[in-house]
OpenMM code with the backbone's topology and positions (N, CA, C; nanometers):
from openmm import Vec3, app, unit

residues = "UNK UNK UNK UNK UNK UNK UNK UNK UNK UNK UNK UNK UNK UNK UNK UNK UNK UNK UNK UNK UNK UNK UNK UNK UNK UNK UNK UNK UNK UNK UNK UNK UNK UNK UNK UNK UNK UNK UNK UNK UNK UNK UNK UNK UNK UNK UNK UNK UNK UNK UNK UNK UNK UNK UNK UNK UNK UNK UNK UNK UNK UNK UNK UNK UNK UNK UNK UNK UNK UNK UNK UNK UNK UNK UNK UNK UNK UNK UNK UNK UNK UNK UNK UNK UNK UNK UNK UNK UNK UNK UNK".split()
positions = [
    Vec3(0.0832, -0.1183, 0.0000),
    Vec3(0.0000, 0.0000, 0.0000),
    Vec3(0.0877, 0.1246, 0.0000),
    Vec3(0.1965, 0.1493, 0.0705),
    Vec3(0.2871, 0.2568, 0.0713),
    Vec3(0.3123, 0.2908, -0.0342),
    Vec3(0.3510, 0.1866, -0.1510),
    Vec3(0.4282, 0.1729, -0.2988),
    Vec3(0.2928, 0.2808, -0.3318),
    Vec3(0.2049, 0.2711, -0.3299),
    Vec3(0.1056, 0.3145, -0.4037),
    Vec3(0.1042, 0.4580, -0.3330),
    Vec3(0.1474, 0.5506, -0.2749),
    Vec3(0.1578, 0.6774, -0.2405),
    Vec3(0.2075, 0.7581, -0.3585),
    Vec3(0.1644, 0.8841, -0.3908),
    Vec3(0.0661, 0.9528, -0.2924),
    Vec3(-0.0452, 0.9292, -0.3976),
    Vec3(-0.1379, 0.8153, -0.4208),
    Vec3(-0.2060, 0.8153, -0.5038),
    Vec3(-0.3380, 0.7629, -0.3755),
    Vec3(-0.4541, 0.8593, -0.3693),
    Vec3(-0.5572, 0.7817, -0.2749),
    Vec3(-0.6340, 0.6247, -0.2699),
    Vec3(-0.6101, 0.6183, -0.1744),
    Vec3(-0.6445, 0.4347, -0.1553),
    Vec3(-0.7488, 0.4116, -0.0643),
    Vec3(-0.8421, 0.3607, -0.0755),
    Vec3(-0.9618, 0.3198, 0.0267),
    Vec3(-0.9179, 0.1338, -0.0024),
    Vec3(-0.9081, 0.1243, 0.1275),
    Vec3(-0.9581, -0.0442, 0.1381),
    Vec3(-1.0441, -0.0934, 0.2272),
    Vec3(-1.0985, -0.1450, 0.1764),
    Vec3(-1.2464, -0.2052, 0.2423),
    Vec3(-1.2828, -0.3190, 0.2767),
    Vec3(-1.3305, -0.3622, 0.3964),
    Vec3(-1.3247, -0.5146, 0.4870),
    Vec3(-1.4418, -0.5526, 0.4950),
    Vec3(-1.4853, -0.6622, 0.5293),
    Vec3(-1.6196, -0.7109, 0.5316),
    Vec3(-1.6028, -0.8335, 0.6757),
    Vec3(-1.6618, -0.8215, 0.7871),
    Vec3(-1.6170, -0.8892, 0.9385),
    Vec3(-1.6320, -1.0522, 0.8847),
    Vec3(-1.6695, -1.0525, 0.8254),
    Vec3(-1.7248, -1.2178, 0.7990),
    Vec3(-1.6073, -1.2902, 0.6594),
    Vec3(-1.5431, -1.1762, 0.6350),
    Vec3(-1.5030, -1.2328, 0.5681),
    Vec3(-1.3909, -1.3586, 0.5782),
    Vec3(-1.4227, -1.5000, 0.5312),
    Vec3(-1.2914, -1.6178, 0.5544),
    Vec3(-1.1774, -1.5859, 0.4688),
    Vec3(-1.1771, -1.5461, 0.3506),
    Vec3(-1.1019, -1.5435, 0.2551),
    Vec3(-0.9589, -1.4567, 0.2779),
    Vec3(-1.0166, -1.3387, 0.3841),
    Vec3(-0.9107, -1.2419, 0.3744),
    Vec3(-0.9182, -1.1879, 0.5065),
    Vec3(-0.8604, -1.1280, 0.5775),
    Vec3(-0.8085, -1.0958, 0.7163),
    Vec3(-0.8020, -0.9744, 0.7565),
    Vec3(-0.9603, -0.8908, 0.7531),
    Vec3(-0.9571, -0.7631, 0.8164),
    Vec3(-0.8778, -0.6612, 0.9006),
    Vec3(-0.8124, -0.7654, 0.9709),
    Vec3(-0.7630, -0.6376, 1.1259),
    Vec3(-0.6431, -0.6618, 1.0184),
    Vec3(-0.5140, -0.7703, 0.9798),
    Vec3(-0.4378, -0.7441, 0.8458),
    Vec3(-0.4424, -0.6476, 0.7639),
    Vec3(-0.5543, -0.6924, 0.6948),
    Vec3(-0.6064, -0.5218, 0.6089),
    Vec3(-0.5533, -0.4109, 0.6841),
    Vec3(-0.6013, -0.4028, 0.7935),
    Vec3(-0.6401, -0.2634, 0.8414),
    Vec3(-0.5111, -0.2262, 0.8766),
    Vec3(-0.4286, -0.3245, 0.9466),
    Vec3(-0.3055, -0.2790, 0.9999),
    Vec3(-0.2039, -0.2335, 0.8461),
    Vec3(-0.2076, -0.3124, 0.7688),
    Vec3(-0.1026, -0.2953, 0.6259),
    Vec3(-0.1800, -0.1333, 0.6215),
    Vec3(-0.3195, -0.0740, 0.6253),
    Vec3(-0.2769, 0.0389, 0.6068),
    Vec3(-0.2656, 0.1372, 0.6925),
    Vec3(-0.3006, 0.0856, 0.8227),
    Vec3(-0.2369, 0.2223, 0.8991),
    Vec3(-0.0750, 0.1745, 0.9116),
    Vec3(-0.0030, 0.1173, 0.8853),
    Vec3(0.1327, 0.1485, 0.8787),
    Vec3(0.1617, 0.1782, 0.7372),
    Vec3(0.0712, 0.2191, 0.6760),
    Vec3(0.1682, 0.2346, 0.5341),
    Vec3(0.1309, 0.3927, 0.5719),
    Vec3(0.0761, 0.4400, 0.6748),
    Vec3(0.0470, 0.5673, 0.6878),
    Vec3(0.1579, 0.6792, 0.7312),
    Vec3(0.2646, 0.6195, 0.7474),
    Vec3(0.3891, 0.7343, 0.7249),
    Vec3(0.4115, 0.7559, 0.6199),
    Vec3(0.4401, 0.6841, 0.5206),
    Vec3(0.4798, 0.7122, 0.3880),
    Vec3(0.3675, 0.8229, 0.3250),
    Vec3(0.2587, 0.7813, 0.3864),
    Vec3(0.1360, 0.8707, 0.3179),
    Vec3(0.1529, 0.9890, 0.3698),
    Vec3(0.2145, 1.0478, 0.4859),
    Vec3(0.2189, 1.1116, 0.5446),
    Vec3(0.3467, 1.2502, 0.4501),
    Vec3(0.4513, 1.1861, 0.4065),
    Vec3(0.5737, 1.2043, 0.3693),
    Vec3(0.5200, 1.3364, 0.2280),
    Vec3(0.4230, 1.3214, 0.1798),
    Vec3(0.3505, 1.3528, 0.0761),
    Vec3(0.2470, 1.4074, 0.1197),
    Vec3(0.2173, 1.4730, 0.2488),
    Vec3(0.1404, 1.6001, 0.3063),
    Vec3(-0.0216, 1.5212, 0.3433),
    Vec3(-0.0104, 1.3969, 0.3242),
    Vec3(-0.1554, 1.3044, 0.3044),
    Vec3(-0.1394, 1.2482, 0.4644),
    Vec3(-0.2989, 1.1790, 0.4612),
    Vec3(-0.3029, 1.1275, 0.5830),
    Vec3(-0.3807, 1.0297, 0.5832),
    Vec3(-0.3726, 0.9135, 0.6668),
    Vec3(-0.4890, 0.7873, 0.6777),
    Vec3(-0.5495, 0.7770, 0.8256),
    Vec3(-0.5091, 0.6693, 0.9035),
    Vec3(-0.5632, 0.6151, 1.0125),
    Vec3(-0.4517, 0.6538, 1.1295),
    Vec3(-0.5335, 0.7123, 1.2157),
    Vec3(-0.4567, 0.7300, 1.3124),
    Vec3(-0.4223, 0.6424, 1.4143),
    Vec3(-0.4803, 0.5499, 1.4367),
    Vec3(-0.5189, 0.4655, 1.5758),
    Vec3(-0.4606, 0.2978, 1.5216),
    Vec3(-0.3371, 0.2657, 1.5938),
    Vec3(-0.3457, 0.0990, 1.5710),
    Vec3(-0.4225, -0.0016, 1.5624),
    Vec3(-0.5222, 0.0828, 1.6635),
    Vec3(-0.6378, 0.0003, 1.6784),
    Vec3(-0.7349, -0.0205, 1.5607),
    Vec3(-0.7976, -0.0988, 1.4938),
    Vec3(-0.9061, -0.1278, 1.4149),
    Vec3(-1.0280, -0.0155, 1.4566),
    Vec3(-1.0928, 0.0183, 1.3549),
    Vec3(-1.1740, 0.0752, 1.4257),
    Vec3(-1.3146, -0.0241, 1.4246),
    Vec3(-1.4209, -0.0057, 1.4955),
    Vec3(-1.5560, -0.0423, 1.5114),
    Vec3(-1.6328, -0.1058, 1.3722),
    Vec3(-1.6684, -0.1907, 1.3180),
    Vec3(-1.7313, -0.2023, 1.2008),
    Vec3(-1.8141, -0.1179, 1.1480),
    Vec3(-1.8319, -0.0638, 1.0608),
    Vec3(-1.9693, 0.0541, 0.9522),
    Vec3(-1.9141, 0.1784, 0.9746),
    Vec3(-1.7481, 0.2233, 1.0536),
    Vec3(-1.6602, 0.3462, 1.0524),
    Vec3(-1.5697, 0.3448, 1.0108),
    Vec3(-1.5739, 0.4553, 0.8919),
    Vec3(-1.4654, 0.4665, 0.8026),
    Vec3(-1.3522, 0.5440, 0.8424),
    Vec3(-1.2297, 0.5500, 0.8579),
    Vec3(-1.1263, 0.5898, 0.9043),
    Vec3(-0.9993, 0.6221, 0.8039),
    Vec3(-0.9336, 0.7478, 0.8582),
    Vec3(-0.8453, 0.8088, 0.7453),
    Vec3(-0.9326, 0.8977, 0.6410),
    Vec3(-0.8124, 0.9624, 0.5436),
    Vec3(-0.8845, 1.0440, 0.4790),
    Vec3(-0.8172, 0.9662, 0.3317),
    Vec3(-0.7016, 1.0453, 0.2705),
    Vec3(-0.6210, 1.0478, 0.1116),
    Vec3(-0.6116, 0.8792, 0.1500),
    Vec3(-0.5856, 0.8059, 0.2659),
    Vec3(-0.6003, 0.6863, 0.2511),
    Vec3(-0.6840, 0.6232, 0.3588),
    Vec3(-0.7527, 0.5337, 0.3660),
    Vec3(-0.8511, 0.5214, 0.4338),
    Vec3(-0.8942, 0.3393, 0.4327),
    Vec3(-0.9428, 0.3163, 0.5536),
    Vec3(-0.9730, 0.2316, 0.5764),
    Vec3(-1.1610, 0.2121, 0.6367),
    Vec3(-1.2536, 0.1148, 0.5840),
    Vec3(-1.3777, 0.0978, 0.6331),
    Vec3(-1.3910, -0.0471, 0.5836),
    Vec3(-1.5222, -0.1433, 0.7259),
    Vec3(-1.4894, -0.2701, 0.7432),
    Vec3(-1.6629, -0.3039, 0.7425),
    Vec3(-1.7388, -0.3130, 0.6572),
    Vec3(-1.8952, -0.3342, 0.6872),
    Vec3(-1.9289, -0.4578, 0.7293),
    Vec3(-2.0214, -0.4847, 0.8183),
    Vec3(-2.0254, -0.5996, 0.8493),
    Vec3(-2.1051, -0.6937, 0.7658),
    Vec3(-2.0739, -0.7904, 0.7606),
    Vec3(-2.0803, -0.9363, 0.6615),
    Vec3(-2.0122, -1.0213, 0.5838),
    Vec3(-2.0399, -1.0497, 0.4855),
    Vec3(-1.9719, -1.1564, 0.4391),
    Vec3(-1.8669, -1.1000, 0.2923),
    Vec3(-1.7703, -1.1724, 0.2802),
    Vec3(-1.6924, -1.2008, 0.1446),
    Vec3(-1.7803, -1.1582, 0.0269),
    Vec3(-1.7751, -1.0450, -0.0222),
    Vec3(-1.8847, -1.0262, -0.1396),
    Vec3(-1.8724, -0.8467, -0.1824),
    Vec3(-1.9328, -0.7701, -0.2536),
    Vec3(-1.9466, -0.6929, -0.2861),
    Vec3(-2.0638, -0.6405, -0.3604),
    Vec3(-2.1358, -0.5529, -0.2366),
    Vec3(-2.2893, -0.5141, -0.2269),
    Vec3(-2.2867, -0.3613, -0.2460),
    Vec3(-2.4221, -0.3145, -0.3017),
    Vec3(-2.4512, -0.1594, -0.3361),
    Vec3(-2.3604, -0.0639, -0.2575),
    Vec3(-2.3956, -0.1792, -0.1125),
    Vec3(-2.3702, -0.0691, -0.0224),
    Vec3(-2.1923, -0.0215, -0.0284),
    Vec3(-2.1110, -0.1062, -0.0931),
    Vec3(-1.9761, -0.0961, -0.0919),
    Vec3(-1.9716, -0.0068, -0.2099),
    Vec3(-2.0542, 0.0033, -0.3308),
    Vec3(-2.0129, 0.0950, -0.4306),
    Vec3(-2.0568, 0.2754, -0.3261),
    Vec3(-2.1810, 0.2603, -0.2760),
    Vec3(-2.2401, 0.3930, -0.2005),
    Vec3(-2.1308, 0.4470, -0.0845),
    Vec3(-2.0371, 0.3381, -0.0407),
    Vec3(-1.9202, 0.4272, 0.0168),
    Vec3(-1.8178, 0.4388, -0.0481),
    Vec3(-1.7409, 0.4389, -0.1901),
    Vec3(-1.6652, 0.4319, -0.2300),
    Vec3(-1.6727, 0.6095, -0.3292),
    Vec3(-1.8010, 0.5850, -0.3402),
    Vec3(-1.8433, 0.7655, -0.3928),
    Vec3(-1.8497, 0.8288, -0.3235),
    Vec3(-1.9016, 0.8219, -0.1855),
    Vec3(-1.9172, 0.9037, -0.1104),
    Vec3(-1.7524, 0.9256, -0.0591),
    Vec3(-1.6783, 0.9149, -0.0424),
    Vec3(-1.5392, 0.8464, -0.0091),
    Vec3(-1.4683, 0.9750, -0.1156),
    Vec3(-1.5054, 0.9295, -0.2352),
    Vec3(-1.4370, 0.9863, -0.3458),
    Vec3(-1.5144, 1.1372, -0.3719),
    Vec3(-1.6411, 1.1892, -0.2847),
    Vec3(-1.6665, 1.2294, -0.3001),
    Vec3(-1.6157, 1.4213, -0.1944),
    Vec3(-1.6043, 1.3146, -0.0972),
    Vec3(-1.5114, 1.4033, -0.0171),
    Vec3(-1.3726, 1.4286, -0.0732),
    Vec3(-1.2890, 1.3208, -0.0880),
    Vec3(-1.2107, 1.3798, -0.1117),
    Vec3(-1.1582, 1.4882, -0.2382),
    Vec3(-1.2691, 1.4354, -0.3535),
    Vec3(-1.2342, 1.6169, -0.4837),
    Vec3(-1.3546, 1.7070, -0.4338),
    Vec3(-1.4296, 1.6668, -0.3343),
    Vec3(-1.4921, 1.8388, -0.3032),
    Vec3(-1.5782, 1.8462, -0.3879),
    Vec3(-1.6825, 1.6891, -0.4165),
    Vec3(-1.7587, 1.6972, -0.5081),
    Vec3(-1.9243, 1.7018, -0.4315),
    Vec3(-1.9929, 1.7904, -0.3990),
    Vec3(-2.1393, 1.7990, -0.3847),
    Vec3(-2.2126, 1.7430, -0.4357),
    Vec3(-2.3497, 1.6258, -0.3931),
    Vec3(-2.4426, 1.5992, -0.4592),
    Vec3(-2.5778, 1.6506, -0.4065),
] * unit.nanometer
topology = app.Topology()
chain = topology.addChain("A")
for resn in residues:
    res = topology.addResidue(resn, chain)
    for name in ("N", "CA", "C"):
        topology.addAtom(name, app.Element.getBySymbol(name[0]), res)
């Protein structure tokens, strides 16, 4: 995730998921959050995971909805809204 600075990154977890390893996720990006940092950007502040259905960080960012391995409306409706903050786009 660092490699990928300063280009904005949302990654997104799902609690149920078997396939792939949320609090992992989450940690690869709050430590890739110095590098993001290096480039005036910012992500997750807290080692800690945050709470499921709270999105955390900004230019890089982390959010974990609860359920299963899959990809639902509701993951496209935070990914705009997401993208929507960050160019300062109004709907």
């Amino acid at each position: 995730i660092a490699l990928a600075a300063p280009r904005y990154i949302a990654v997104h977890s799902a609690t149920e998921d078997q396939w792939a390893d949320p609090t992992g996720e989450y940690l690869s990006t709050y430590h890739a959050g110095p590098v993001f940092r290096l480039f005036g950007m910012s992500g997750p502040e807290s080692e800690t995971p945050p709470s499921p259905e709270t999105a955390v960080g900004n230019e890089l960012s982390y959010y974990c909805r609860i359920g299963k391995h899959d990809i639902v409306a509701a993951d496209f409706a935070h990914y705009i809204d997401r993208a929507d903050q960050l160019f300062g786009i109004k709907r």
